[in-house]
BAFI-3210 file (N, C-alpha, C; in Angstrom, 3 decimals, decimal comma, padded with zeros to 6 digits):
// residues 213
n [1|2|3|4|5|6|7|8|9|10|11|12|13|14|15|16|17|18|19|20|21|22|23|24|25|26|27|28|29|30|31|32|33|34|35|36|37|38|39|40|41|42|43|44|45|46|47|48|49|50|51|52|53|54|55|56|57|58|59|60|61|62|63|64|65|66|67|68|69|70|71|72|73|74|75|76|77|78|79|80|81|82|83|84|85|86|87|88|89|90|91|92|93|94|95|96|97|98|99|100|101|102|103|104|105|106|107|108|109|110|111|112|113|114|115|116|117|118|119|120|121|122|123|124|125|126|127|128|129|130|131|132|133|134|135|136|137|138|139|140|141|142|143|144|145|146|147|148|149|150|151|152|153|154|155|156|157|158|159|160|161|162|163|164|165|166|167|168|169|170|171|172|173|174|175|176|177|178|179|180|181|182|183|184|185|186|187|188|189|190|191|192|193|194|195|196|197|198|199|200|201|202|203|204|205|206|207|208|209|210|211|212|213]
n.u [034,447|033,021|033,097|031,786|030,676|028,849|028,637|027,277|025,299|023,574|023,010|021,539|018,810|015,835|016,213|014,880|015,175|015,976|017,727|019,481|020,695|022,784|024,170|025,258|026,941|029,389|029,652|028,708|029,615|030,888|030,238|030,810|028,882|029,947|030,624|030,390|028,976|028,177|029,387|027,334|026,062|027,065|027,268|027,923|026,803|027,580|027,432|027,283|026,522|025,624|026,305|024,725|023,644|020,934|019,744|016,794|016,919|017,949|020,097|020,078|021,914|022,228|023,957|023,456|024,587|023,713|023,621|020,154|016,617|014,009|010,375|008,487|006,793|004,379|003,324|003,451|004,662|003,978|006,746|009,517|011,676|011,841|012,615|014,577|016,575|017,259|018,402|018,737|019,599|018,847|019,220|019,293|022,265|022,081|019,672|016,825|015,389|014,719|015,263|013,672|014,832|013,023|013,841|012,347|013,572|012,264|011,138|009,192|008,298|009,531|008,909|009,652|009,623|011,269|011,911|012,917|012,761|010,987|008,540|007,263|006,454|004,735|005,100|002,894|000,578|000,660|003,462|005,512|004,679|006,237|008,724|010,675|011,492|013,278|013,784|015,692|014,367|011,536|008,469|006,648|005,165|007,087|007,772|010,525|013,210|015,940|019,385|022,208|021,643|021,762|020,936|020,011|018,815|017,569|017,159|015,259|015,085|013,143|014,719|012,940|011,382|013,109|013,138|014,731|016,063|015,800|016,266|018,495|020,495|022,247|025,473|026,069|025,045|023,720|024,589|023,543|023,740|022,444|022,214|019,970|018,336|016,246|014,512|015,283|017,059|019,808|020,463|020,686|023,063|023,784|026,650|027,014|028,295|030,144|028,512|028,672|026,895|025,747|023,592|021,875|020,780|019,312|017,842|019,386|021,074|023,506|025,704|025,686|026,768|028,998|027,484|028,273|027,495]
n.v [015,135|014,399|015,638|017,050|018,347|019,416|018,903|021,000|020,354|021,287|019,644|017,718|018,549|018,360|015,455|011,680|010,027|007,635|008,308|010,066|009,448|007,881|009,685|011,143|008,834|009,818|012,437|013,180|013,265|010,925|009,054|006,465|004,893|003,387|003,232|001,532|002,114|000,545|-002,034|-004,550|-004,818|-005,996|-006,225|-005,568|-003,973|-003,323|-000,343|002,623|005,947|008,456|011,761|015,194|018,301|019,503|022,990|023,023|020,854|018,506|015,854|011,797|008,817|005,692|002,907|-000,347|-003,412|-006,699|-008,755|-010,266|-009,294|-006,696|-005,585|-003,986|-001,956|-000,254|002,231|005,898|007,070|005,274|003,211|002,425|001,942|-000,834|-002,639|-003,284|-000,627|003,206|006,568|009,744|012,612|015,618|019,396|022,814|025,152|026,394|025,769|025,098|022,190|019,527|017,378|014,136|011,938|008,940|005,601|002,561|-000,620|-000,387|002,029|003,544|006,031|007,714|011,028|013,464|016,338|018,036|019,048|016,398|012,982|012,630|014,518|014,851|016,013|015,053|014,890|016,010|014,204|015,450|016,803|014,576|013,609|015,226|014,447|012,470|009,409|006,464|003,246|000,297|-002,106|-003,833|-002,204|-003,061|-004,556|-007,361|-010,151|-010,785|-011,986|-013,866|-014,486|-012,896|-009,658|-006,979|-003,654|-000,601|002,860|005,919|009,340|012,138|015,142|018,122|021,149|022,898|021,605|020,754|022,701|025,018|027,981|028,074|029,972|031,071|029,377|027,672|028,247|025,960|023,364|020,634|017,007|013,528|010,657|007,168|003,221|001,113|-001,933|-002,902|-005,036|-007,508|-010,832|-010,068|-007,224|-004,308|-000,914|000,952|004,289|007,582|010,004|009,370|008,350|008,770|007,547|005,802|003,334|002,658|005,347|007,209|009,985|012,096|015,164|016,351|014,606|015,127|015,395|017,729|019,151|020,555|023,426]
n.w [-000,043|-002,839|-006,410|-008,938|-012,752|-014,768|-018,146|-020,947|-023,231|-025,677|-028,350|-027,278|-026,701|-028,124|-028,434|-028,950|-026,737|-026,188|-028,447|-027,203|-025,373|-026,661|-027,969|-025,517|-024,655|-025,588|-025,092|-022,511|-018,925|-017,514|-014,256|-011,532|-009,250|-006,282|-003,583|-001,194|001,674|004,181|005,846|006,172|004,277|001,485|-000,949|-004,319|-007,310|-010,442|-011,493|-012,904|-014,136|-016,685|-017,194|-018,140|-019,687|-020,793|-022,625|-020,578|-019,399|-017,246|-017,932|-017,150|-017,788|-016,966|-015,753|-015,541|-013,775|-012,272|-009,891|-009,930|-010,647|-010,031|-010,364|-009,153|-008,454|-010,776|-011,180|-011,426|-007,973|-006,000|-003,771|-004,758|-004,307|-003,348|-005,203|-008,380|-008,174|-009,436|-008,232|-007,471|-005,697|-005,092|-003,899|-003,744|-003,003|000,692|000,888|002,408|001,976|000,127|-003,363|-004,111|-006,439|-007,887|-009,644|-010,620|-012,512|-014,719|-015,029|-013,795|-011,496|-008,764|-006,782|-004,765|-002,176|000,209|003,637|005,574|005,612|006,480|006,110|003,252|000,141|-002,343|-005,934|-008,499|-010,582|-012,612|-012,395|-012,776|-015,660|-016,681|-016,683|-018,489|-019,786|-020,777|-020,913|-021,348|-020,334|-020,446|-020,158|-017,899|-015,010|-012,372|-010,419|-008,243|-010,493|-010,977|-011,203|-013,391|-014,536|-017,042|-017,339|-018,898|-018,404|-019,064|-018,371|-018,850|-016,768|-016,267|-015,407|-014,240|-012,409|-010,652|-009,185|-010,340|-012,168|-015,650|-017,156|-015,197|-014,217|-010,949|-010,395|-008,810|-007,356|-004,755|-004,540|-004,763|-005,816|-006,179|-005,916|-005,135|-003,921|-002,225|-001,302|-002,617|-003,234|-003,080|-001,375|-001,420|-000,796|-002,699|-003,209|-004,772|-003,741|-000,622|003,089|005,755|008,055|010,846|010,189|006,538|004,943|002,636|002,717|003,477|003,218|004,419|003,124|000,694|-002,541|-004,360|-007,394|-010,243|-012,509]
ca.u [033,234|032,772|033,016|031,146|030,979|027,566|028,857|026,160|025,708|022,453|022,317|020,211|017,383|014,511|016,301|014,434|015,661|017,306|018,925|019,953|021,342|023,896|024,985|025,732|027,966|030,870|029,699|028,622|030,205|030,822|031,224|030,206|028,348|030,696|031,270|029,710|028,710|027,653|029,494|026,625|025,081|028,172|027,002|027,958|026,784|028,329|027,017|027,781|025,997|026,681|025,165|024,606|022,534|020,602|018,637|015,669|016,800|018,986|020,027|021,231|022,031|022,439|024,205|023,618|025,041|024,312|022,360|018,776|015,734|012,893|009,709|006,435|005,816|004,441|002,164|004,096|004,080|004,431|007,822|010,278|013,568|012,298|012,780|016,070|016,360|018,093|018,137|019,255|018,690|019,629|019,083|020,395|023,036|021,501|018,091|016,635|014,218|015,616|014,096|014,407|014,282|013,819|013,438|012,885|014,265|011,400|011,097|008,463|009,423|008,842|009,691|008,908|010,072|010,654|013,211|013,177|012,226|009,094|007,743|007,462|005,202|004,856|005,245|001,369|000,543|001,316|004,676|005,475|004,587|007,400|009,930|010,993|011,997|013,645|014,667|015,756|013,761|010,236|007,913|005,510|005,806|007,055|008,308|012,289|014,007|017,508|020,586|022,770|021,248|022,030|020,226|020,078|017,821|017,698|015,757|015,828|014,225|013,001|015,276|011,580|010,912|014,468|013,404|015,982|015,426|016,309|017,295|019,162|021,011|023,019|026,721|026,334|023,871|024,562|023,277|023,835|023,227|022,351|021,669|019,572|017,162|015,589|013,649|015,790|017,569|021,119|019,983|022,200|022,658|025,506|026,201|028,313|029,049|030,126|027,747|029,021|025,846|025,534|022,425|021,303|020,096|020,310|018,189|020,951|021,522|024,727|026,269|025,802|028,501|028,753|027,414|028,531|026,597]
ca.v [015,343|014,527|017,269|016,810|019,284|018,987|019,089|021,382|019,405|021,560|018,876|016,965|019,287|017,956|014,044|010,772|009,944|006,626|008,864|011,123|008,419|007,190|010,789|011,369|008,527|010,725|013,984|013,593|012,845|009,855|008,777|005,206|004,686|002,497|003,725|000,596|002,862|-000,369|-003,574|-005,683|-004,711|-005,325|-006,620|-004,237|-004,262|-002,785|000,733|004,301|007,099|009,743|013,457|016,396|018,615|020,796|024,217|022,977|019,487|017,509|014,274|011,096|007,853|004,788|001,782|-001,308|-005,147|-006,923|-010,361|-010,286|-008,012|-006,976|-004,026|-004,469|-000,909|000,138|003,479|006,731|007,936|004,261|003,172|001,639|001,399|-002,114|-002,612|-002,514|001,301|003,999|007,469|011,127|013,467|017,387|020,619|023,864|025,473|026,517|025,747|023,706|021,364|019,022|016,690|012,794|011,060|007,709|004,817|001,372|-000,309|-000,034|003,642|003,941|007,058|008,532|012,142|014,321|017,510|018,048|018,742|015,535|011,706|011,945|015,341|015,129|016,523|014,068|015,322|015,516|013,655|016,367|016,354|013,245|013,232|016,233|013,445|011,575|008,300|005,548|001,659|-001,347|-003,090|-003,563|-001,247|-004,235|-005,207|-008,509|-010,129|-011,118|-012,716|-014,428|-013,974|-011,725|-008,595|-005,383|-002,677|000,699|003,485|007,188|010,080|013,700|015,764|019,441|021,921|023,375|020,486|020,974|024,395|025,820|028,588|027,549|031,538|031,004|028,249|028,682|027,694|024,656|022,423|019,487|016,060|012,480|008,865|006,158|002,042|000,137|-003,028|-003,352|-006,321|-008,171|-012,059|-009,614|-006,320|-003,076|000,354|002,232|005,335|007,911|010,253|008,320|008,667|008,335|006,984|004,303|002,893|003,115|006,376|008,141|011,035|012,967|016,478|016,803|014,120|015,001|015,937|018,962|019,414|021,986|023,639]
ca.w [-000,840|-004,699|-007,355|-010,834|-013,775|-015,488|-019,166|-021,525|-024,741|-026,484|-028,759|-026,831|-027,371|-029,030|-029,351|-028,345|-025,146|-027,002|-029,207|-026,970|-024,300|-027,515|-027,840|-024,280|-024,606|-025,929|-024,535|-021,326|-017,727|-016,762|-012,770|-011,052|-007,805|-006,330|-002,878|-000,169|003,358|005,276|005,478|006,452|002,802|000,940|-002,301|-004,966|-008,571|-011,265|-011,764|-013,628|-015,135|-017,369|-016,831|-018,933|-019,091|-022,299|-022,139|-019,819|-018,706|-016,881|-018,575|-016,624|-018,657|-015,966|-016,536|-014,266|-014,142|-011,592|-009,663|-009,642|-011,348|-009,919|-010,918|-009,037|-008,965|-011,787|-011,238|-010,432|-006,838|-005,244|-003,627|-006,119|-003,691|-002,460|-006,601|-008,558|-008,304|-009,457|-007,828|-007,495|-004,778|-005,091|-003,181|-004,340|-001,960|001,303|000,931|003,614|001,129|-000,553|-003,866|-004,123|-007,965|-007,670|-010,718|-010,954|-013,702|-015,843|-015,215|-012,674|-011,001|-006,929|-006,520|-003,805|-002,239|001,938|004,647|005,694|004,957|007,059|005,629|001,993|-000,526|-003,105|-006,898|-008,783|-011,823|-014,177|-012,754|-013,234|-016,714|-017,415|-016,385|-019,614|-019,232|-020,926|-020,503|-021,689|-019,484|-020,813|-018,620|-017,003|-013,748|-012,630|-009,369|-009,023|-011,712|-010,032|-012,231|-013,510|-015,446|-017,346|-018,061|-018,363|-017,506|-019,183|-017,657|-018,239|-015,668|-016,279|-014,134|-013,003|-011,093|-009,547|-008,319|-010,810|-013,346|-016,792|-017,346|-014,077|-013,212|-010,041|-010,393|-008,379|-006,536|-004,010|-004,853|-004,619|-006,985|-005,421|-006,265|-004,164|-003,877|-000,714|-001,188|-003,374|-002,810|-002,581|-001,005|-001,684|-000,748|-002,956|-003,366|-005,456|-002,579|000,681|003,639|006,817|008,650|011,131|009,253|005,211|005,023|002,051|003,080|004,069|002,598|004,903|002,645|-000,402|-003,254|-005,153|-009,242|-010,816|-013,631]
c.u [033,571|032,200|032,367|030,720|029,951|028,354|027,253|026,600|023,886|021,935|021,474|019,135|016,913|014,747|015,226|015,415|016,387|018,669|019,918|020,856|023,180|024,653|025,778|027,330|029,257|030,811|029,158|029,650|029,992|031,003|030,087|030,043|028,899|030,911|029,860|030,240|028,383|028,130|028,694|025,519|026,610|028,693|027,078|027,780|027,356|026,868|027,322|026,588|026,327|025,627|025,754|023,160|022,362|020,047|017,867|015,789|017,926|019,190|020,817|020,797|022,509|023,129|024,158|024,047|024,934|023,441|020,907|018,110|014,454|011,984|008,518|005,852|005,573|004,161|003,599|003,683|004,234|006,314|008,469|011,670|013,257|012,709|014,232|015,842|017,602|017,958|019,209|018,524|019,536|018,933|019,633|020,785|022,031|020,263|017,993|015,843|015,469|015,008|014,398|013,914|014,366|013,206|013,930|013,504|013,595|010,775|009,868|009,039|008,757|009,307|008,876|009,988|009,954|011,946|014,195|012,745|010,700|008,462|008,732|006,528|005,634|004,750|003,402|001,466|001,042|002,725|005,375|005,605|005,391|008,568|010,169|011,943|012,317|014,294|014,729|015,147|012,246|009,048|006,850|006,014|005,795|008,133|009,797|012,467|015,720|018,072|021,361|022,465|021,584|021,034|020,307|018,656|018,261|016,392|015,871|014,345|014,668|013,598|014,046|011,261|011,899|014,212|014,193|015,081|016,838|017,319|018,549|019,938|022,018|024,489|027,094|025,696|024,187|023,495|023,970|023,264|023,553|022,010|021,089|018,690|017,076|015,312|013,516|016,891|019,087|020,878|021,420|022,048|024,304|024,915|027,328|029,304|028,959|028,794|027,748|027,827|026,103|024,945|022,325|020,442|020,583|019,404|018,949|021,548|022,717|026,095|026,256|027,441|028,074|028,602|027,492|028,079|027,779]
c.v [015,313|015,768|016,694|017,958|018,582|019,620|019,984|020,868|019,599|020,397|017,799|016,662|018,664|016,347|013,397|010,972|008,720|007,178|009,796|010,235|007,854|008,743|011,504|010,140|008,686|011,391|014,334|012,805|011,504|009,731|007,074|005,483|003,393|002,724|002,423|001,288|001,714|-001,294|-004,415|-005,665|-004,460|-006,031|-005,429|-004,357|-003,382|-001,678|002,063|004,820|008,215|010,714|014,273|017,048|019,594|021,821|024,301|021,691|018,715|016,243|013,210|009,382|006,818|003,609|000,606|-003,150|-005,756|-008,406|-009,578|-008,936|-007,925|-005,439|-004,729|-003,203|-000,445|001,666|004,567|007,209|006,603|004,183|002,047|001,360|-000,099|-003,265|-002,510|-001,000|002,111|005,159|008,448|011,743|014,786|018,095|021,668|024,341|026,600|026,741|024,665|022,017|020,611|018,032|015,583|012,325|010,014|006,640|003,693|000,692|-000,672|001,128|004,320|005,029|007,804|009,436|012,982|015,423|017,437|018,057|017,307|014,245|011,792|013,468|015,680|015,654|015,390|014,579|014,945|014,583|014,289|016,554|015,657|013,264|014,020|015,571|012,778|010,807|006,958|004,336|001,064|-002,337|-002,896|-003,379|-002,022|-004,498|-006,178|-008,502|-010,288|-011,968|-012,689|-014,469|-012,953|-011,190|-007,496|-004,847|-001,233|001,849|005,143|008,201|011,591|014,628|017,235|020,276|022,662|022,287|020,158|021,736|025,259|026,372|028,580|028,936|031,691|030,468|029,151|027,695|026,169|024,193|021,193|018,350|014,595|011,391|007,846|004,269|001,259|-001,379|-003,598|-004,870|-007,687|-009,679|-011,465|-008,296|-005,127|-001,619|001,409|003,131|005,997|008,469|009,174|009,187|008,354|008,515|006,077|003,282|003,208|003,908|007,561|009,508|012,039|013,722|016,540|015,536|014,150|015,616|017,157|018,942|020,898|022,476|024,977]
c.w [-002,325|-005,262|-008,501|-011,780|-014,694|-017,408|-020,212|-022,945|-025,355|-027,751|-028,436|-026,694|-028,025|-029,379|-028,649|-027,082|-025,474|-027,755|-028,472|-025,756|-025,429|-027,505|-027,110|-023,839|-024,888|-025,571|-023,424|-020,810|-017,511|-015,193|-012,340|-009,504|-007,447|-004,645|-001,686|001,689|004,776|005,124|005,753|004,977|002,029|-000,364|-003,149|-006,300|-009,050|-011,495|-012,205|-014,286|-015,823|-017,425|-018,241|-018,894|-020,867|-021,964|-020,948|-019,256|-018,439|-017,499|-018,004|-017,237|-017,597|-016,534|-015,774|-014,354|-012,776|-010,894|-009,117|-010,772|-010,944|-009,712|-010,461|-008,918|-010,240|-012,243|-010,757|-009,231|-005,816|-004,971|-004,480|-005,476|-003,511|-003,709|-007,107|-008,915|-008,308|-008,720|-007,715|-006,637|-004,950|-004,281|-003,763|-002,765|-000,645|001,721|002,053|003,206|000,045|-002,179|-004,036|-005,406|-008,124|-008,847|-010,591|-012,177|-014,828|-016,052|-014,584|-011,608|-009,322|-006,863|-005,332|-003,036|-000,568|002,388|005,127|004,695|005,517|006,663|004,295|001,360|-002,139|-004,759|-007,721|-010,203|-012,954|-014,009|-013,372|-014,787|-017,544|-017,266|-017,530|-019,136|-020,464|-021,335|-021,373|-021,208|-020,480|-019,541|-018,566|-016,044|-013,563|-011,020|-009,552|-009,591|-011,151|-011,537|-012,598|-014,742|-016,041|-017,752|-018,338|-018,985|-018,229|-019,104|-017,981|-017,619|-015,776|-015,054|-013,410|-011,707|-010,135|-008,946|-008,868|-011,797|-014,605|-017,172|-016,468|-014,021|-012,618|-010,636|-009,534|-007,431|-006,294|-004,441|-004,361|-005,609|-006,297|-006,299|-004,968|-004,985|-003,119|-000,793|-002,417|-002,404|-002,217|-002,388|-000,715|-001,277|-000,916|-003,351|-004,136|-004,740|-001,067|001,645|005,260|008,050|009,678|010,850|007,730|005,430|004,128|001,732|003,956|003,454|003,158|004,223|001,012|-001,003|-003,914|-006,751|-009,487|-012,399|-014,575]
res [x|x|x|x|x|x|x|x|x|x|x|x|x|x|x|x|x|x|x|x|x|x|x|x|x|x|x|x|x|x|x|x|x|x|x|x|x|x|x|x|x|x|x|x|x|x|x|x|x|x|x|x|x|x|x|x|x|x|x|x|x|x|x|x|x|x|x|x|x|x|x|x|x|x|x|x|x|x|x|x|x|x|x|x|x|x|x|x|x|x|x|x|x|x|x|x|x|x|x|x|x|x|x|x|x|x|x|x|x|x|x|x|x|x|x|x|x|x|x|x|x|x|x|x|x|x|x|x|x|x|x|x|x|x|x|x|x|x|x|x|x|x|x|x|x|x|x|x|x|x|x|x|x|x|x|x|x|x|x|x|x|x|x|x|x|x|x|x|x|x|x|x|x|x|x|x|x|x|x|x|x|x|x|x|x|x|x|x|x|x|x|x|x|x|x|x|x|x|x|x|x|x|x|x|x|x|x|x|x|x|x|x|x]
***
């Protein structure tokens, strides 16, 4: 199981989310989602992110290279894996609920809250809109575009909508980062922690890794 060490870097407080993505590049974590669970999906783009976290918000800075691009969701609350997508899933330590963060790569975002994959509760609009978000990509949707792309993707997400208290945090909460694109010409499903599945399936709390706050 993967270990990670959420770096606290208060200056993050109050930046843009551009500015605050350049700042993270010296003072946060780096790690790459690199780890291919399925050889029959065993296309792997180039991928890393870098974490930190400020007062009230998690911050994760994405970095992606790889063939193809494609954003047809645009609205929050639609599915964005069949999209190039980024994602994060956490739990805090023995809770049974788990939450899934998922972004295409124009920053269309799916979150929802539930034991499983088939009972979720889906995050409301006003959530949603406590999510700060963003890309390099320009946020319109558009079908795939063949070639090879970079982009990257910065999000920070209020520890309320984790379930965590900002006065609180616990010492360490299990999670996972994922890359997919379902319904792409080269179709992927990495991950940071491994996932020893027989199928792509990356709800799966019993695989996650450990962050440490």
């Amino acid at each position: 199981m993967k270990t990670l060490k959420v770096p606290y870097v208060p200056a993050l407080d109050g930046l843009e989310l551009r500015d605050a993505a350049e700042r993270m590049e010296t003072e946060a974590l780096r790690q790459s989602i690199d780890v291919i669970n399925w050889e029959e999906y065993s296309y792997k783009p180039v991928v890393a992110f870098d974490i930190a976290r400020g007062k009230e918000e998690l911050y994760l800075h994405y970095f992606v290279r790889g063939l193809s691009l494609r954003a047809m969701a645009d609205e929050d609350g639609e599915y964005v894996h069949p999209d190039s997508c980024v994602e994060f899933f956490m739990r805090q330590e023995n809770d049974l609920y788990y939450t899934n963060f998922e972004f295409n790569c124009i920053g269309t975002c799916l979150a929802a809250r539930g034991m499983n994959r088939n009972a979720r509760i889906s995050f409301t609009s006003n959530e949603y809109k406590k999510i700060r978000r963003y890309t390099t990509v320009r946020r319109e949707a558009f079908p795939e575009k063949t070639g090879i792309y970079e982009w990257e993707l910065t999000v920070a997400i209020p520890f309320e909508l984790m379930g965590l208290k900002v006065s609180n945090l616990p010492d360490k909460i299990r999670g996972n980062f994922y890359k997919c694109a379902d319904e792409t010409a080269n179709p992927h499903y990495v991950a940071w922690n491994p996932i020893n599945l027989p199928s792509p399936d990356y709800h799966c709390p019993e695989h996650f890794g450990e962050i440490r706050f």
